[in-house]
N, C-alpha and C positions, 0 to 999 in steps of 0.2 A: 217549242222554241221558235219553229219556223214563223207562228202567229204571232209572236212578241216582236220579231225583227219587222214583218207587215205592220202591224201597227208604227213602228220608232218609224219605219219609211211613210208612212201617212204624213203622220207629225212633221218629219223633216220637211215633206211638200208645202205643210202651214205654214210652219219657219221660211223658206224660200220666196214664200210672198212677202212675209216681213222683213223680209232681207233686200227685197226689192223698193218696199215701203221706205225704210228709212234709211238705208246707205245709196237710192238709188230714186229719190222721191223726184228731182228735178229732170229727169226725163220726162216724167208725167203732167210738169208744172205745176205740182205740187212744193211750198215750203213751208216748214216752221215757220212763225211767228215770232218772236220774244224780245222783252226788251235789251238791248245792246247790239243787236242786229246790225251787221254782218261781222263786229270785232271779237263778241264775247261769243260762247262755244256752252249754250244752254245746259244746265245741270241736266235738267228731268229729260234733257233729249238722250242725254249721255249715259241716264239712267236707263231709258227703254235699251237701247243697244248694248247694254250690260246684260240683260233679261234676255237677248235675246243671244247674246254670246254663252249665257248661264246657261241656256236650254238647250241648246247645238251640242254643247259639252256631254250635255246630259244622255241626247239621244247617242251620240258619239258611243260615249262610253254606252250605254245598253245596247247596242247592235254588236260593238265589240268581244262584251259578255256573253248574250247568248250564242254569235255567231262563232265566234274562238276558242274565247275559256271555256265554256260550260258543254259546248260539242265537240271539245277536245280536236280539233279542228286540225291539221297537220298540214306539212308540203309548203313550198314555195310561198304561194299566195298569204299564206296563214302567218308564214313567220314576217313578209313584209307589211302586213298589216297591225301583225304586233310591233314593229319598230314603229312605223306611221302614225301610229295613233297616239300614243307618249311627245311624239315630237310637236302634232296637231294640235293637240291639248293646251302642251307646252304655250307655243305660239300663241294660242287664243286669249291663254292666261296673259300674255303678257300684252299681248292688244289690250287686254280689259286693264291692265295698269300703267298702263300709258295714256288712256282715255282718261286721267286724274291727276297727270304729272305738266305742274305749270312750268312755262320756262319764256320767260320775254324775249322778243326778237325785235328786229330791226322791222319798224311798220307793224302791222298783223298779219302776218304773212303765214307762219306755222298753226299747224292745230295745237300745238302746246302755248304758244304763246294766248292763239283766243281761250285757253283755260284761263291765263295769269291774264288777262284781262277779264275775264268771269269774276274770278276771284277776287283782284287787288283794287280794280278802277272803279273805288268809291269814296267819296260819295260823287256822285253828280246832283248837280243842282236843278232845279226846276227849268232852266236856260239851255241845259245838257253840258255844261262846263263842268271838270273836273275838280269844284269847289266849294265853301261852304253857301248855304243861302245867303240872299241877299241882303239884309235887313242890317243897313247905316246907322252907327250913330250922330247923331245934327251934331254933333260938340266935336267930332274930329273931322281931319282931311281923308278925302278919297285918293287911292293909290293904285292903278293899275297897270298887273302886268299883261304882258299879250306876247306871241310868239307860236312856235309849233310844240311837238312832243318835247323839246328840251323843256319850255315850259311850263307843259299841261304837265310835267312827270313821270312820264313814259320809263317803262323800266323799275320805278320806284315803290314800293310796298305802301308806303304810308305818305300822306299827303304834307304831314310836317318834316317830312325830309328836303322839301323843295325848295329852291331858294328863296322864292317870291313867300313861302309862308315862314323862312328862318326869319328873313326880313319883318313881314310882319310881324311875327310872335316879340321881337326888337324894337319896333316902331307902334307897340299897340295903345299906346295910350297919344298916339297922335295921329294914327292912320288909321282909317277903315283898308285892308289892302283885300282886291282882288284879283283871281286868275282867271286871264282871256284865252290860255294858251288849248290850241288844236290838235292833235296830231296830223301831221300832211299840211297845214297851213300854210300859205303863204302871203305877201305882203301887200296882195290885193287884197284878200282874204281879212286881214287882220283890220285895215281899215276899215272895210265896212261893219268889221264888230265893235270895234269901236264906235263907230257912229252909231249903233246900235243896242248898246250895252243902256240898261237906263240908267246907271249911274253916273252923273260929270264927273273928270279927274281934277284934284290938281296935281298932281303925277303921273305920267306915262312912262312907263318901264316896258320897253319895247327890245326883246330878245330876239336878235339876229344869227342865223346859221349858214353857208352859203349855198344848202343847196332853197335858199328863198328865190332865188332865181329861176329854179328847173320849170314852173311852170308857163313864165313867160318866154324863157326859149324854147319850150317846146309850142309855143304859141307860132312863136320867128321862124318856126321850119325849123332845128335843130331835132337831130334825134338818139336818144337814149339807147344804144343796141345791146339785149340780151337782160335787160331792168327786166323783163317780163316773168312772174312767180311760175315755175314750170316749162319755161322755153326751152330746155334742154332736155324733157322728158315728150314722150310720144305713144301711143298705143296702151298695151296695156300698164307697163309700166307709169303711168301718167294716173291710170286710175287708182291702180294701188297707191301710190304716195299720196296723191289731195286727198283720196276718201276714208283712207285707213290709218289712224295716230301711232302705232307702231314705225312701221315703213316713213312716215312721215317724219316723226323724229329723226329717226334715221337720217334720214334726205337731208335735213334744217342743219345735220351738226358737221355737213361735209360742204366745201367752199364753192358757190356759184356764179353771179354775176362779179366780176373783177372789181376792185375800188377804181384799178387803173381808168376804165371805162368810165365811169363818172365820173372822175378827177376831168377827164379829158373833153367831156362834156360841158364841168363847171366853169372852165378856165378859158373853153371856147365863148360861153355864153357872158362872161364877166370882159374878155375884151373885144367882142362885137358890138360894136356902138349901137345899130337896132334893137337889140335885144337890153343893152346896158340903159338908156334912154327911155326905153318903157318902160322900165323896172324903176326906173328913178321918178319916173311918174306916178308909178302905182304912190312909192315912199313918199310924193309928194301930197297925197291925199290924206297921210296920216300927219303932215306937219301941217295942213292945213285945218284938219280937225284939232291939231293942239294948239293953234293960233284962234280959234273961235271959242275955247275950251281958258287960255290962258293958263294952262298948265305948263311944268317942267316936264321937259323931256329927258330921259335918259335912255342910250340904245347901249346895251349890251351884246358884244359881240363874241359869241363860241364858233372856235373854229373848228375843224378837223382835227380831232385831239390825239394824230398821230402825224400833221401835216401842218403843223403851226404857222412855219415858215410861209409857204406854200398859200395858205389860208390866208393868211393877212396880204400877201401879194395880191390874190385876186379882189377879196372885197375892197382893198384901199380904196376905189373910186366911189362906193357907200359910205365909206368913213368920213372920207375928203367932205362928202355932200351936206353928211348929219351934221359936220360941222360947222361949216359953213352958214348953217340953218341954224346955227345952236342951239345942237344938242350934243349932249355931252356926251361922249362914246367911253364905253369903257370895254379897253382890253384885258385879255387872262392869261397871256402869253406867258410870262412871271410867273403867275400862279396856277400854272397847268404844268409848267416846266417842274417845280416842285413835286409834282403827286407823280408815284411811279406810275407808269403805264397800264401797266395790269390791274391799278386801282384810279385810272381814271374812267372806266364804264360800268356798269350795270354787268356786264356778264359778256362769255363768251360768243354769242348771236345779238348779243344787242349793245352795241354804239352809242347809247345813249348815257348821260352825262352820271355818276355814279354817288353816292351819297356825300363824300369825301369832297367830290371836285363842285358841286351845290353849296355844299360849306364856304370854300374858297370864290366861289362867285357873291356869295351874300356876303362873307366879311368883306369884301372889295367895295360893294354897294354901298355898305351900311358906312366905310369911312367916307367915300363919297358924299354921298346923302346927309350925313350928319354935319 
């Protein structure tokens, strides 16, 4: 018996370096590779660390066996290691099925959510946009929408839940329509994809949120305190949650950075004229690509869809602007007040706009538009 536990203790030494290897490879400067890098949360990686949670188990239990059951083992030490090892196990097992449980969040911030982005965020196009290829028919109009996660479809399972493709799937025998939208983007951002997309519009469907702002004031010297994924964590606790998708779950489903924080952010940056003024320049790069373009503009405007009021206070000096400019703004105030609350997002960690309230942004469009 004593040679079978020598042996499992070899073995575990192997495992330890594998343990090192892939929960611990970026000490080394060592990374995976894969396509969707750094959002999606690679299958076959998720699969070695399965293999190697299977074998830990494995050895676990045979040292247990021979060292306990089978030499009838007694005393203190013996019965804490028979509670220990059922709990251990326990634990492992449930790390290992949590490494497979998707769940979208706000950004990509959880290791569950980069699963539901493994899994959900298809197709991408040869562009990297979350839509179909490119290929116009000559006999219709080009129709493009652009925007962040609200309208790349962040959150969403399938891409014809969105509203930019209800709209098309409505408009298909007059529109080619496609999706420019980013997650993280903003309104510098979106112009230059614009100008960059090979396709001319005669349509711009331009989806505004107000945190389009946050990147130009934090350009202004404003700052975000506590935005940071793990700022409240320290030492070892810091490495168990980012590296571990058990703990990490855990972590994603208990409340972190405040909304108050941001709110208090957005509202500085909307009425600080430095920061308001370069933001309206960025937006003026996109009416100027629609003036060289000859297209319609249309900006759709989602708010804080627990902060309506609130929301439409701060961006009215973008509203005032698009208009100005003519383009036709459309609000959802109306038709956000309608859908309960708890069926206007995607889920409890993720903010983002819900299958329901995509419906009610395309119906809105589509009476516009028509």
């Amino acid at each position: 018996m004593a040679s079978k536990i020598v042996s499992s203790l070899f073995r575990l030494a192997f495992l330890s370096i594998l343990f090192i290897f892939l929960f611990y490879s970026d000490k080394f400067n060592i990374t995976f590779q894969y396509p969707g890098l750094p959002q999606s949360d690679n299958w076959f990686v998720r699969f070695a660390k399965t293999a190697f949670w299977l074998l830990l188990i494995i050895e676990i239990l045979r040292i247990f066996y021979y060292g306990v059951v089978k030499s009838k083992a007694k005393g203190l030490i013996a019965n804490i290691v028979t509670i220990a090892v059922p709990l251990v196990v326990t634990v492992i097992f449930l790390e290992i099925i949590f490494m497979y449980i998707p769940q979208s969040h706000e950004g990509v911030l959880s290791k569950a959510s980069r699963i539901w982005w493994e899994k959900y965020w298809h197709p991408v196009n040869a562009l990297g946009y979350h839509d179909k290829e490119i290929k116009p028919a000559a006999n219709k109009k080009n129709m493009l929408f652009v925007g962040d996660s609200f309208a790349a479809g962040h959150g969403l399972k399938n891409v014809s839940e969105r509203f930019s493709d209800i709209v098309g799937e409505s408009l298909n025998k007059e529109y080619n329509v496609y999706n420019l939208g980013v997650s993280g983007a903003d309104t510098r951002d979106e112009a230059r994809r614009l100008k960059e997309f090979p396709v001319k519009p005669d349509v711009i469907v331009l989806q505004y949120f107000p945190n389009d702002i946050e990147k130009v004031g934090r350009e202004k010297g404003l700052s975000l305190a506590g935005a940071q994924p793990y700022a409240d964590l320290k030492g070892l606790g810091l490495t168990v949650v980012s590296r571990f998708y058990l703990p990490n779950f855990i972590y994603w489903q208990l409340p972190h950075a405040s909304f108050s924080t941001f709110e208090n952010f957005v509202q500085t940056a909307y009425t600080d004229t430095t920061v308001l003024n370069a933001h309206l320049k960025d937006m003026s790069d996109i009416l100027a690509y629609r003036d060289s373009t000859g297209a319609k503009m249309y900006a759709v405007f989602i708010p804080f869809l627990f902060q309506l009021e609130k929301s439409a206070g701060y961006t009215r000096p973008v509203e005032d602007y698009l208009r100005k400019n003519g383009v036709t703004v459309v609000t959802l105030d109306k038709e956000i007040l309608g859908i309960p609350e708890k069926d206007r997002v995607v889920g409890k960690n993720d903010g983002h706009g819900s299958i329901q309230l995509n419906e009610a942004i395309a119906n809105k469009l589509l009476r516009i538009i028509k």
